[in-house]
N, C-alpha and C positions, 0 to 999 in steps of 0.2 A: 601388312595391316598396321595402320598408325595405330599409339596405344591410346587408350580412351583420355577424354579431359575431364570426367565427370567426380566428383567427391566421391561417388558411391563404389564402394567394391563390388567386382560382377560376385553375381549371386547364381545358387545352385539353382536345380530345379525347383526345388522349395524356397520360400523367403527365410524370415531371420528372426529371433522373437529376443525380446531384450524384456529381463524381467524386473521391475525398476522400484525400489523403495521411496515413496516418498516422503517417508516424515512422517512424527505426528499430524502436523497440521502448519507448524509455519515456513511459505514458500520457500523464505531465506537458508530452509536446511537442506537445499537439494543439492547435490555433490556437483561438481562442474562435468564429471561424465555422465550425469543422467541429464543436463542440459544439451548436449552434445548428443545423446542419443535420441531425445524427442523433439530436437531439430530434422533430424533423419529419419523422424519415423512416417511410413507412408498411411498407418491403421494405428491411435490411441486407444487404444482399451483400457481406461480406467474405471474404479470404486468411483460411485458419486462420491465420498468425503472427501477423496483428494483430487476429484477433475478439474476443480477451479485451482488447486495448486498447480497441475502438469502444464494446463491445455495452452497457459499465458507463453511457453517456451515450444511449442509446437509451431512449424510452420503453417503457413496459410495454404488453406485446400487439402488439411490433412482428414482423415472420416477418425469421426468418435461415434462409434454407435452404440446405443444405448444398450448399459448393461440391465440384466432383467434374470430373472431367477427360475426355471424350468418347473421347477415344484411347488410354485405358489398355488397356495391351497385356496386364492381368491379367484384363482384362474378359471374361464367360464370358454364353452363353443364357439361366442360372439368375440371373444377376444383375440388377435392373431396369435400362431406357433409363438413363444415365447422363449428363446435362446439364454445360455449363460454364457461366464466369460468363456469357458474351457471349449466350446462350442464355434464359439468369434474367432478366438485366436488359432486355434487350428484351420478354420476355414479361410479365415484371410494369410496367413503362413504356405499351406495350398496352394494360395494364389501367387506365389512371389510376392508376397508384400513386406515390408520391414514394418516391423509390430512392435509397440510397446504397449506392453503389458505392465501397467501399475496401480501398485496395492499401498496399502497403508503399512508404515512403518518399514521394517527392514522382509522383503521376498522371503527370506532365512528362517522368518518367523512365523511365514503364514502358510497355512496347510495346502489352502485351493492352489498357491502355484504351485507348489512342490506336486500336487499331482498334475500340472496342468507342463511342468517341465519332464517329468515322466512321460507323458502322453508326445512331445515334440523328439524327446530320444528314444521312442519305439519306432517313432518314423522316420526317422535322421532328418528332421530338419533342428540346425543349428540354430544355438541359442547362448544365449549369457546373461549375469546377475549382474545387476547394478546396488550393493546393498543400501540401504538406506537407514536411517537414525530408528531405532524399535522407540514407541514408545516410553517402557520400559525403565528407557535409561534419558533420553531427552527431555520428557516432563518431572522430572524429578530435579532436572541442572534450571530449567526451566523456574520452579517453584522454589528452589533458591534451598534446596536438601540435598548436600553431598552425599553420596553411599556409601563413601569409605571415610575414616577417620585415620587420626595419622600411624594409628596400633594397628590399624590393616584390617579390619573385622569380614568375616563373611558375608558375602551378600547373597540371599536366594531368592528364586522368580517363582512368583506362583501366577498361574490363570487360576481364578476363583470358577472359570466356567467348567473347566477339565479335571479339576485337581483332585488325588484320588484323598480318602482316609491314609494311609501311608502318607503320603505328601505334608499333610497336615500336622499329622502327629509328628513327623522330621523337623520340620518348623520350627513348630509351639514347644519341641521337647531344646532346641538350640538358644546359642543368644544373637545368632545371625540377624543383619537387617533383613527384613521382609520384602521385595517390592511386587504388590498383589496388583495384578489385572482384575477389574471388577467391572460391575456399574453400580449406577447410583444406587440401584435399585437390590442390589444384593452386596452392597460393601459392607453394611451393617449385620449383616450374617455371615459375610469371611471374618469379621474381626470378633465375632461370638466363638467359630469353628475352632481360631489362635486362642481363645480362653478356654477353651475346652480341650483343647490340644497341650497345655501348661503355662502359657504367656502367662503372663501377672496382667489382670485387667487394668493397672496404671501405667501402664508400657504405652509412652506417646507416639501418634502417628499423626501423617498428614491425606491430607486427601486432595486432591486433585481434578476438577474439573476441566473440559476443554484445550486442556494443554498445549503450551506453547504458540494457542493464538490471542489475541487481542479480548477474548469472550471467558479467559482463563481466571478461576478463581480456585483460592488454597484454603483448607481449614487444617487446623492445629487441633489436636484433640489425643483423645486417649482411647484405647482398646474397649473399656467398658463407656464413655460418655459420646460415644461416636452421633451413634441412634440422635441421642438428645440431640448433639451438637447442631446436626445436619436438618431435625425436624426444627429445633430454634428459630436457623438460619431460614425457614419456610424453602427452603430449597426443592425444587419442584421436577418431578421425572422432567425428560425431552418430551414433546408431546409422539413423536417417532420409537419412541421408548427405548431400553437398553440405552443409556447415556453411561460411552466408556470414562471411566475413574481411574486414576493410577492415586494407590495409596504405599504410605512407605513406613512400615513397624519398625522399632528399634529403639533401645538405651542411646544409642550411638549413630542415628543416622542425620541429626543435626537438628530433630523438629524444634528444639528448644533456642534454637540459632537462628531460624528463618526470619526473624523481623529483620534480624541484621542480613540476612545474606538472598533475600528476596529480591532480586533485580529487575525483576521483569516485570511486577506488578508494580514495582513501586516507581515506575517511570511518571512523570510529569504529568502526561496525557492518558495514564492507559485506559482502555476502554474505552475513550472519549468518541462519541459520532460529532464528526468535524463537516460540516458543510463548504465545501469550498466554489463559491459560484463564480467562474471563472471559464474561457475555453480552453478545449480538453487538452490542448499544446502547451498553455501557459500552467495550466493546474499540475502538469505530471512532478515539477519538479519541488514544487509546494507540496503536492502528498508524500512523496517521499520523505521530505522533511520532515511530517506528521507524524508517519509510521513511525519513524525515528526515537519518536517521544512516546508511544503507543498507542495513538490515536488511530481511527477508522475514519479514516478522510472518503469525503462523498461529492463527487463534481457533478455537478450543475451547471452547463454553461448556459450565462446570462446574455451572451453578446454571441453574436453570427456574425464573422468579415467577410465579405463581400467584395469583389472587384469595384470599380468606380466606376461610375454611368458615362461617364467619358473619358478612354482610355485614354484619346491621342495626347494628351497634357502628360502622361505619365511617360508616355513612348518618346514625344521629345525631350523630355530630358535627361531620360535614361541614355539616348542618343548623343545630348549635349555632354551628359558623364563622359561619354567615350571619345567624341572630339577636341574636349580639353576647355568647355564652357564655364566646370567651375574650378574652386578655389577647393573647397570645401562642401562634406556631402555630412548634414544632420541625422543622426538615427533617434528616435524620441518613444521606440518600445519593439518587440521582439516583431510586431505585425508588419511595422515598417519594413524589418529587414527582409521579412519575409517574401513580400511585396516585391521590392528591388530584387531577390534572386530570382524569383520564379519569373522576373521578366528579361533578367539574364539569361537564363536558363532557356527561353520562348524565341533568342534570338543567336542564343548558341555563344554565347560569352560563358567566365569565369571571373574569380576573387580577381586575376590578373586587370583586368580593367579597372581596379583601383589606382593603378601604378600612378603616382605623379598625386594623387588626391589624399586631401588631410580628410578623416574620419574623424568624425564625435557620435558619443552615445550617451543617451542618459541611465544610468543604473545598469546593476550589475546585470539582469537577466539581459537583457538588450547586447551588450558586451560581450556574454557569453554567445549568442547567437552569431555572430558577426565573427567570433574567433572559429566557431563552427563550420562556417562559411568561408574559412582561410584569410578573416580581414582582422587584423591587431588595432583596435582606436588608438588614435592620437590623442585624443582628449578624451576624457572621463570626466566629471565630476569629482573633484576631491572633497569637498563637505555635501553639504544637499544632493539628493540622487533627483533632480526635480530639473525641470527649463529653469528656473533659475538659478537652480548650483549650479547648471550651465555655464550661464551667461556671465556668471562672477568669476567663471574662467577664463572663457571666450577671448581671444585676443582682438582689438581694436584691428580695423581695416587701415594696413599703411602702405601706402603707395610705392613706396622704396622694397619693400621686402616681399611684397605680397603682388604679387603678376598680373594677377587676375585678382577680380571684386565681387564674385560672385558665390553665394553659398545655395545650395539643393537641398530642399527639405520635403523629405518625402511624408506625410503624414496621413491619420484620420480624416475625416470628413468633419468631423467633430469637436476635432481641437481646439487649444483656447492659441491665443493671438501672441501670450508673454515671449514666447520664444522670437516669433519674426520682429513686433516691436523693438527686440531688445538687441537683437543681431542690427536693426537698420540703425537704431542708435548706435551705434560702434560702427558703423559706416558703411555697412555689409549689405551687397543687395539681395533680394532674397525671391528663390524660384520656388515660392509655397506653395507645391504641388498633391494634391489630395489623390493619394497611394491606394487607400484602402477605404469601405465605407462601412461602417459598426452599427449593426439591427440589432431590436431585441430578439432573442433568440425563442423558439416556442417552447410553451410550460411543460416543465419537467410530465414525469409519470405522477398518474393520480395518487397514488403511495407516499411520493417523496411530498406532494403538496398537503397531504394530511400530517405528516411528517415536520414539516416545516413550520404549520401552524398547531399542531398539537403537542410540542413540545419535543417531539422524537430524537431533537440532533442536540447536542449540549452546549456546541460551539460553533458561529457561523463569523469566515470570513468576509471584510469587504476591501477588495483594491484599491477601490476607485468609487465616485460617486454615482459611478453609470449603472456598476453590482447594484449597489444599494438600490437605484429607483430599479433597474429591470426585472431584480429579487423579488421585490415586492408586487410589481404588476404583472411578472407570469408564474408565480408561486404563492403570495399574502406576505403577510406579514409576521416574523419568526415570532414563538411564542417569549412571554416572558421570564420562562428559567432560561431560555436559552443565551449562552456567553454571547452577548458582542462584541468582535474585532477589530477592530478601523486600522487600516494602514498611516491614515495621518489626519488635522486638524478640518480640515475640510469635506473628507470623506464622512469623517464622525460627526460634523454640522448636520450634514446630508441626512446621516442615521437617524438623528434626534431628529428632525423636521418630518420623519416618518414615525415618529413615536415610539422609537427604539431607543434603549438607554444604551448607552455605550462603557460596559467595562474594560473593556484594554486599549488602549492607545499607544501602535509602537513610536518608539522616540527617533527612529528615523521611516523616511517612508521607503521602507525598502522590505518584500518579501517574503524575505530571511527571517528580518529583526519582527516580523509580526510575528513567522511563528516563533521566535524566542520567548516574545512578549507575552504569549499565551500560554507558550509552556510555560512561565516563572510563573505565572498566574493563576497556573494548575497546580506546582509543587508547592501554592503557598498555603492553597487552598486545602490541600493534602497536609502539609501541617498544621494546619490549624486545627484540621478536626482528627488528628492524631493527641493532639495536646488536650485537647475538651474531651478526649477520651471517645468520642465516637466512631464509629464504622466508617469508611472515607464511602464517597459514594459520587455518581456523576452527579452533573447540574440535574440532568434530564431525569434523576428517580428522586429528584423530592424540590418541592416549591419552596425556594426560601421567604423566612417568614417578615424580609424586609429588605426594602431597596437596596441595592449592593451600589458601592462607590466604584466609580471609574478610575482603575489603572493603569498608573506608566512606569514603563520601566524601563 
């Protein structure tokens, strides 16, 4: 018998259950072996808190079936049997399935798998932990509060849910840092329990919302002025109630340090809802960039590409590519390139039928596509990422060096003419071939267009001046707190001629530098109202009370 080829190890009679921590809440704290295991899981059984953390690193076709609670006391005849997790994962285990099972925070910490791994080694079916970051200890690095100081102090865990009288009096009678599992809803009576226990009611503490994602906010406060602090702040239960807290008591656990050592809030963008209307290919690499700075980037694509109503134009000379027609092969956006491989690809070619052909592209994203694709441009753009940083490149057609006079431009349906004008002036003939064809794309969800017109997003990018009109006619027009973005001078014409004012302008028309230009534009914004002594806050929770100047940076 040959030995198998398959990634997976044969498996027993039973499948496999992988018990997987994932984090408070931001995806980027997942271990590289819990990616690795919920690529291979055949059954995800996660918490809704962290399903939209796992499910993005699960393969395609994998079952997540809904978790649901046996004992809900809402439960009525008309409703079907209702299962929990402990229920799933045995039954899909049974089945030979490879199962992950994921909870919030570290497996280690939480009671339901610990009996639910119990219940897998009374039947031998084999299992393993994947630990993961406890809250605990991540929303506190999180909220910018070390727990230990450089004397070494104690640190103890309480759950304010479970925690006996002994526990408390242990505590309150120490000088250990505290870090208390709560909710919002009962934090203000763990830090009554520590006064009563012997804390000094001026013993500072912070408090912790939502931790470690984008929704995450800190207060500073003290054992007796909590109550107030948090009723000030109008701070409002979950409406799903029970909203977990991580609060951290202590002389020494650095609350009096967090303006200085708060990273995570004090990012550029955080919290910012960034509109990126862009399609969902070109958008991926601009939210990441967002995320970066702390924003909640939101794609919207404005534009649908579309094959071209008459291929054959495209097929010749994707054909003349390969007989040796041209000189030179233009690329003028990531759609283009895309274009050209997938008709590679339709004829059974590779990067190899470049060979002998000088590449151009305009901008970096374009560029990078093409290196993706196994193609290195010969020409870039060294100033302007535009057809005309092009063309200030572009070598003149010379008869002596150059073989062939011929350049392929594979483009939009849309485009503007600067590029071929500017290529024939330099002597170059040109096979301006329409690659792709750009539709407005249909309007988002009802959500995002009330969102868009009622102020919901903070900041909204535009690429191009095609975002801008297509924005506008399949979603309105963004409201007036909301930041506008403009790539460059022309896009932001565009914006203004729809009656949008335009605050940022990047100084080159590239991507990247917009979102720089928005981030500078948000950390300045953040100092300012650090300096005037105010609460820093997005665009989108309060109407400024006068026109904002447009910046560049």
């Amino acid at each position: 018998m040959s030995p198998t080829t398959s990634n997976h190890q044969a498996l027993p009679a039973h499948g496999h259950v992988t018990f997987l921590g994932a984090g408070p809440g931001d995806p980027g704290l997942l271990t590289l072996r819990a990616v690795e295991a919920l690529a291979d899981a055949d059954v995800l059984i996660a918490e809704p808190a962290v399903l939209d953390v796992v499910r993005g690193h699960a393969r395609a076709g994998v079952s997540t079936p809904e978790l649901t609670v046996v004992d809900d006391a809402s439960a009525t005849a008309s409703i079907p049997v209702l299962r929990d997790a402990a229920n799933l994962v045995m039954e899909a285990a049974r089945g030979g399935k490879r199962v992950v099972r994921a909870v919030t925070g570290d497996p280690g910490l939480d009671t339901d798998a610990g009996r639910e791994m119990l219940a897998c080694a009374s039947e031998g079916i084999p299992f393993e932990v994947v630990p993961g970051i406890a809250a605990a200890v991540g929303v506190p690095a999180y909220a910018g509060v070390p727990l230990r100081d450089a004397e070494g102090a104690d640190v103890r865990f309480i759950d304010a849910v479970t925690a006996s009288d002994r526990c408390w009096t242990e505590v309150g009678a120490s000088d250990a840092t505290a870090v208390v599992s709560a909710t919002l809803e009962t934090v203000a009576a763990a830090a009554a329990e520590l006064v009563s226990a012997g804390r000094k009611p001026d013993t500072p503490l912070t408090v912790t919302i939502a931790g470690t994602t984008t929704r995450q906010r800190t207060w500073t406060a003290t054992l007796g002025t909590i109550a107030g602090t948090l009723k000030q702040a109008k701070v409002l239960p979950s409406p799903e109630g029970h909203q977990p807290v991580i609060a951290v008591v202590g002389e020494r656990s650095a609350a009096a340090q967090r303006d200085r050592l708060a990273w995570f809030e004090s990012k550029p963008l955080f919290g910012w809802k960034v509109l990126v209307p862009r399609t969902k290919e070109q958008a991926a690499s601009l939210s990441d960039q967002l995320r970066s700075y702390g924003a909640v980037p939101h794609e919207v694509p404005t534009i649908a590409v579309e094959p071209p109503r008459t291929p054959q134009q495209m097929e010749r000379a994707v054909k003349g590519l390969v007989t040796g027609r041209y000189e030179w092969i233009a690329f003028t956006s990531v759609n283009a390139v895309k274009a050209v491989r997938e008709k590679f690809e339709e004829y059974g070619l590779d990067a190899r039928a470049f060979a002998g052909i000088k590449v151009a592209a305009v901008g970096e994203q374009t560029a990078r596509a093409l290196i993706d694709f196994g193609v290195k441009p010969d020409l870039v753009p060294s100033g302007e990422q535009s057809a005309a940083g092009l063309l200030e490149d572009w070598p003149p057609y010379d008869p002596v060096f150059d073989p062939i006079d011929r350049v392929f431009l594979p483009r939009a349906d849309i485009a503007t003419e600067t590029l071929v004008a500017g290529l024939i002036e330099l002597g170059w003939e040109v096979d301006d071939v329409t690659a792709y064809r750009t539709v407005r794309a249909s309007p988002p969800p009802a959500e995002t267009r009330e969102a868009i017109k009622g102020g919901g997003f903070d900041a909204v990018l535009f690429t191009s001046s095609s975002t801008v009109r297509n924005l506008v006619g399949i979603a309105g027009k963004p409201h007036n707190v909301t930041v506008i973005a403009c790539i460059g001078p022309a896009t932001a014409k565009t914006a203004e001629e729809h009656g949008l004012r335009v605050d940022v302008l990047s100084p080159e028309p590239s991507v990247t530098r917009l979102a720089e230009a928005l981030a500078e534009f948000g950390a300045a914004r953040r100092a300012a109202a650090l300096e005037a002594g105010e609460h820093v806050t997005r665009p989108s929770e309060r109407r400024p009370g006068g026109r904002r100047r447009r910046t560049t940076t």
